[in-house]
N, C-alpha and C positions, 0 to 999 in steps of 0.2 A: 707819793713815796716820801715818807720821813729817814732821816740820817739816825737811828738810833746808837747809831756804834760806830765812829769813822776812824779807820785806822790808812795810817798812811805809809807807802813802802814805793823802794826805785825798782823798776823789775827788769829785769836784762830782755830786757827784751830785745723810684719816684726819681725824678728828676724837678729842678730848683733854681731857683734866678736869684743872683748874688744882688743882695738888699743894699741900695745904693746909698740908704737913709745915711748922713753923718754920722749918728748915734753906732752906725755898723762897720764906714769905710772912713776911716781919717786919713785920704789921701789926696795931693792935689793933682792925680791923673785926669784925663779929660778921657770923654766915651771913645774918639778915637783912639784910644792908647789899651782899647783893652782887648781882652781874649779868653778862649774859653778853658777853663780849669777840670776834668771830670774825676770822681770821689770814688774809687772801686773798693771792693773787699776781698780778700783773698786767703781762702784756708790752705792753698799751696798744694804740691802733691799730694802731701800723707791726706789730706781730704779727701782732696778728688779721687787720689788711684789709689788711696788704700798705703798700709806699710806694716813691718812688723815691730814690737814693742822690743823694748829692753833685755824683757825674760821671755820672748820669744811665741808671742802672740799677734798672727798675724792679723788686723784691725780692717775693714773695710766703711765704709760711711754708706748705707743709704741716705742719710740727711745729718747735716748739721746744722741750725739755726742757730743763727745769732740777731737781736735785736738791738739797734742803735739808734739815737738821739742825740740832740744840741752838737752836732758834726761842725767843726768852723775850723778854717784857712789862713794862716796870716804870713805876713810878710815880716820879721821880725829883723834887727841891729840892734845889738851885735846876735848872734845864733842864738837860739833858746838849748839850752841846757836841761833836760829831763831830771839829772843827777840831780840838781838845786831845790827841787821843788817847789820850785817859786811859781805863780802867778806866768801864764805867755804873757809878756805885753806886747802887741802887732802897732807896724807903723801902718799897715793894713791888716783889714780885720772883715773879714765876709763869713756868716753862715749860710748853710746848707739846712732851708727847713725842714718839717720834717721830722718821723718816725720811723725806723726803716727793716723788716724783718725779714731775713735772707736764707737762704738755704746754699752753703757755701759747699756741699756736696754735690751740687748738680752740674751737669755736663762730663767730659771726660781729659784725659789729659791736654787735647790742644782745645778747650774752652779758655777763655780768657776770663781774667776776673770779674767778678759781679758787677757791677755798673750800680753803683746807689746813686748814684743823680751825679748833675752837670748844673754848675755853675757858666751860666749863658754868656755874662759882662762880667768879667773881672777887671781889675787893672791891670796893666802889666808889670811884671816883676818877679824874683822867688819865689814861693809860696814855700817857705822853711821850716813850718812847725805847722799842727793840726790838733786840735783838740775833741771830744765824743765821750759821750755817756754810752753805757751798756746796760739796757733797763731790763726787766722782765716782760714778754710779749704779753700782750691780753686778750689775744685770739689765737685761734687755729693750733695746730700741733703741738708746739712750744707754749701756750698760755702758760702761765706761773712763771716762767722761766728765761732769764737772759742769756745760758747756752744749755741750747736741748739737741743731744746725741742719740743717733736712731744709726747701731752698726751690728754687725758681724764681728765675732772674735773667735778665730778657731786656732788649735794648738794639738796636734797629732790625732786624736779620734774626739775630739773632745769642741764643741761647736755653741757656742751661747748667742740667741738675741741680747744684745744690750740698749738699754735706753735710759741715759744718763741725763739728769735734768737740772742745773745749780740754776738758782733763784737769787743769789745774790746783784745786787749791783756794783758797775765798776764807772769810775770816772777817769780817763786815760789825757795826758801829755805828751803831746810827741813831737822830737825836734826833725830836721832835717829827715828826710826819705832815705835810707842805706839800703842801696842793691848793687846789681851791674851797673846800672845804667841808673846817673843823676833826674830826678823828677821832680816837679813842681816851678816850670818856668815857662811865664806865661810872655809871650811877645804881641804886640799889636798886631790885630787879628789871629793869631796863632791860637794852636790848642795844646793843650800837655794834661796830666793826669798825677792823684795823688793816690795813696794805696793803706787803708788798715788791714795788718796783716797779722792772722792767728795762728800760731806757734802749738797745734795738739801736742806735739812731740815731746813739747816741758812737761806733759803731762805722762805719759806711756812711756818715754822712751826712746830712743830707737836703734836697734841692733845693727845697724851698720856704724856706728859709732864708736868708738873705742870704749870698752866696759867702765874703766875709769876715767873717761872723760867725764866732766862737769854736768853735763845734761842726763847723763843715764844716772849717775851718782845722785843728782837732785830729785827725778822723777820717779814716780811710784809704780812704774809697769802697769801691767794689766793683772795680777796676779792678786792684788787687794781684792778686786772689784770679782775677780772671778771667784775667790772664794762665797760670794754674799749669793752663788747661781741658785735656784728653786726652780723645779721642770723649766733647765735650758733656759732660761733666763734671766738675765740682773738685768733688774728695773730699779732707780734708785734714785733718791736728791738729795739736796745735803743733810732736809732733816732725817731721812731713814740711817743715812751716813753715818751721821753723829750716834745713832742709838747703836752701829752696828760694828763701825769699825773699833779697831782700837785708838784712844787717845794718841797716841804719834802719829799714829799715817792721817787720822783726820785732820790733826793738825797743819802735817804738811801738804796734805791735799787744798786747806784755805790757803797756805802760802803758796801754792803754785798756782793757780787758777787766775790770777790776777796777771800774772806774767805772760800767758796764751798774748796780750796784745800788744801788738808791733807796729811802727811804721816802716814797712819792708823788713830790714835787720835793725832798724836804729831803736833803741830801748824807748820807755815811757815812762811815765812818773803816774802811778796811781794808784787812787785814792780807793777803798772797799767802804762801799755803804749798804749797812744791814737793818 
């Protein structure tokens, strides 16, 4: 994969044995001070059970795929800052090897997030920031594509297959874990768990939201995509996109797409490589 076009923007947003080598861990923890770290992924409700869009199309997921790469963990002082765009620098620093291509639609509401691997020995400590590439698969369903959507969109008698394929790459930054509940704290012997979390919603919608809130405001509904239907249904990527929609909404369709990645609620700094 070459970087031919890197543009850079803040967006609101197998299983692995933590590489002990120096070159990976700059800490002076010893094996007993460590524990295990595990790396999930998670498309949230509107994946798993479905939800309805902005303009009022309600969306279900037979599959979402997403495909992820160079996954790494650190312990950082003072907190990494996503907004800076700087470089994580970790006073620990552990990858997650690995390729990893998921299907974040599967299961149903009390499924628990995806499991992309476990970090066996970590140190103990924070784990504050995480960083992950978003490549393009090169087998199965998804090939070409780093998010390939296989859904349902129906809106009073009116029922489309869709299957939505973006090919782009994304490089993702992310500070501290924001949810209910604080993550990434590993104790001797102890386990805990870290979460990249995709946000479809920036992209559709979602009509339990207030019409002019910021998220329905920013997002394109489902009503671009539906007008491009041909016998029942849109099948599309970005280069059909580009030839079909109009210049704005394409536009703003590359500006949202990079935004989908999350660690829980806490935003991320990333990079788009085309």
């Amino acid at each position: 994969m070459s970087a031919l076009l890197i543009l850079s923007l803040v967006v609101s947003c197998g299983s692995g044995e933590a590489d002990r080598d120096v070159s990976q861990i700059t800490d002076n923890s010893q094996p007993e001070d460590a524990g295990e770290l595990r790396i999930n992924a998670n498309g949230e409700d509107f994946v798993i059970s479905g939800f309805v869009s902005s303009d009022g199309w309600h969306i279900t997921f037979r599959h979402f795929y997403v495909t992820l790469t160079d996954i790494t963990v650190y312990q950082t002082d003072p907190p990494y800052d996503p907004h800076s765009g700087k470089e994580i620098t970790g006073i620990v620093t552990v990858p997650l090897d690995g390729t990893f291509t998921l299907d974040l639609a599967e299961g149903d509401e009390n499924t628990e997030p995806v499991l992309i691997g476990t970090l066996d020995s970590v140190p103990a400590g924070h784990y504050n920031a995480m960083s992950w590439t978003m490549i393009p698969s090169v087998e199965g369903p998804s090939e070409g594509y780093s998010i390939y959507m296989d859904a349902q969109a129906e809106k009073g008698n009116q029922s489309y297959n869709v299957r939505l394929g973006f090919e782009d790459s994304y490089s993702y930054r992310a500070g501290e874990y924001i949810g209910d509940v604080r993550k990434g704290f590993v104790t001797p012997g102890g386990s805990d768990e870290l979460e990249i979390t995709f946000h479809v919603d920036h992209l559709f919608g979602d009509i339990e939201q207030p019409e002019d809130c910021e998220l329905n405001v920013t997002s394109l509904g489902f009503a671009p995509f539906a007008e491009l239907m041909q016998e029942g249904t849109v099948e599309e990527d970005l280069v059909s996109l580009l030839e079909k929609m109009p210049e704005e909404t394409y536009t703003r369709l590359k500006e949202i797409l990079p935004t989908l990645g999350h660690s829980g609620e806490g935003h991320c700094y990333c990079t788009v490589l085309q």
